[in-house]
Every structure is written in structure tokens, then in C-alpha cells.
N, C-alpha and C positions, 0 to 999 in steps of 0.2 A: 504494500500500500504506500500511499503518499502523499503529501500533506501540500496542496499549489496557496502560495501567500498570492494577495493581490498585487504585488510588485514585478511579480513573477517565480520572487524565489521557490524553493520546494525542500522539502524532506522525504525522506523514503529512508526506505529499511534497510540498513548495511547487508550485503549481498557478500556471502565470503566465497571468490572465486578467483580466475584467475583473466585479467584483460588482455584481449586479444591482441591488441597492439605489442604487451610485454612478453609473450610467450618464449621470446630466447631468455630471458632472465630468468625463468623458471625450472627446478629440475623434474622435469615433465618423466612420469616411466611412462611406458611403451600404450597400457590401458589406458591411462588418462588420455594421452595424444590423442588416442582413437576415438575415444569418445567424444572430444572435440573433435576432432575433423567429421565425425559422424553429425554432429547440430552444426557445423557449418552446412553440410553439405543439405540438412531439412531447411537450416532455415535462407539458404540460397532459395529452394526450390517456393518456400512460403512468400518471400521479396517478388518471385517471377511474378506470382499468381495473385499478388496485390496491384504491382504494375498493370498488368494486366487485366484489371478490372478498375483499373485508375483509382489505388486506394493505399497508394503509396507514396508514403512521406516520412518524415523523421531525419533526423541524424544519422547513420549509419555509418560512420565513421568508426575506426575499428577502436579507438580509444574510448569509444561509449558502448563500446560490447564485453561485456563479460559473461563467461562462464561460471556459473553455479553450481559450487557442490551442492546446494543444498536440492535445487530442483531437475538439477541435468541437463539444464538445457542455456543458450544463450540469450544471454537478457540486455535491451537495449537501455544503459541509464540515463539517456539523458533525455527529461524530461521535457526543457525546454524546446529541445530539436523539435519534439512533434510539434509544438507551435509556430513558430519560425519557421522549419522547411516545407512549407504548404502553400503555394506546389514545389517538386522541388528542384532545387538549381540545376543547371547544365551541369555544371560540375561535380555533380553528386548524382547522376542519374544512375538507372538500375544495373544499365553494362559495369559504370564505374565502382558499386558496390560489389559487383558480381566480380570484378578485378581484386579488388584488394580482399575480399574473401577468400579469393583462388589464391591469392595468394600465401593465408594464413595455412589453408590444406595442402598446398606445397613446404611450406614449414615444416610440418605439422610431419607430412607424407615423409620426408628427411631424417626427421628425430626417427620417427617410428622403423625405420629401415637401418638407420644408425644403432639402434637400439638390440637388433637382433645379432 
């Protein structure tokens, strides 16, 4: 949950996981890796199919994506993005998130092949 101030600010509930942007800094074993590249790879396919229905907006930037122990999946935190990127920029369109995703799954795809 989370708490939007009239200003804009907001609170939410500290999410213990790990941000997708820091993923070299982390010592990821081989399970966890997979399981991220596994919610990357649903919630590329979930991004498509919002695009796709014109109901895609937010920040997506990999520095407001974290993975969650606690629910298993990746959680976008930045709240304010959903107001702000609507509609959303050039520079941020669904190819572009779909890049720097692929990205993280190549990361990801690395460690995990390193690991064996």
C-alpha cells in the first residue's frame, strides 16, 4: 500500500529486494538469477499487452524496478512515474523498456551460466 500527500509526495511499504539496475553489486546464486530473469521475462510480456491496449504508462526505468522476496515478482516503485508518464515519452516507449529489460536477462542469462 501507499500513502499519495497532496504535494505529490508518497509512502509505501519498504519492499526488501533487490533493484534491477544494481544487480552486478549483488551476490546473486544461480536460483535467485532465474527467478528474476523469469519476472522479467512475464513482466516484458505484461508491458506488451498494456501497450497494446494503450494502457501503458509509468516509469519503467530499471532503477524503479525491484524484485521482491517477499512476493516474487517485480514491482515498479515509483509512484510518481505513473502520474507524470501519461502518455508516455519517446524516450521511454515500450521497445525502449523492452531494451533495457533485455538487457537485465542478459545479465542475468551471464551470472546464471557463470555460475554452473
Amino acid at each position: 500500500g501507499f500513502e499519495l500527500e497532496a504535494d505529490g509526495s508518497h509512502k509505501m511499504k519498504f519492499l526488501h529486494g533487490y533493484r534491477l539496475d544494481m544487480l552486478g553489486t549483488y551476490s546473486l546464486d544461480q536460483e535467485s538469477a532465474q527467478l528474476i530473469l523469469d519476472q522479467c521475462e512475464v513482466l516484458i510480456k505484461k508491458l506488451r499487452i498494456s501497450n497494446e491496449t494503450d494502457d501503458f504508462f509509468g516509469d519503467w526505468a530499471t532503477h524503479n524496478l525491484v524484485y521482491s522476496f517477499e512476493y516474487k515478482l517485480i514491482i515498479n516503485i515509483d509512484l510518481e512515474g505513473f502520474l507524470t508518464y501519461h502518455p508516455m515519452p519517446e524516450w521511454a516507449d515500450i521497445d525502449v523498456v523492452e531494451d533495457w529489460l533485455n538487457g537485465v536477462i542478459s545479465q542475468l542469462q551471464s551470472s546464471i551460466s557463470g555460475a554452473k
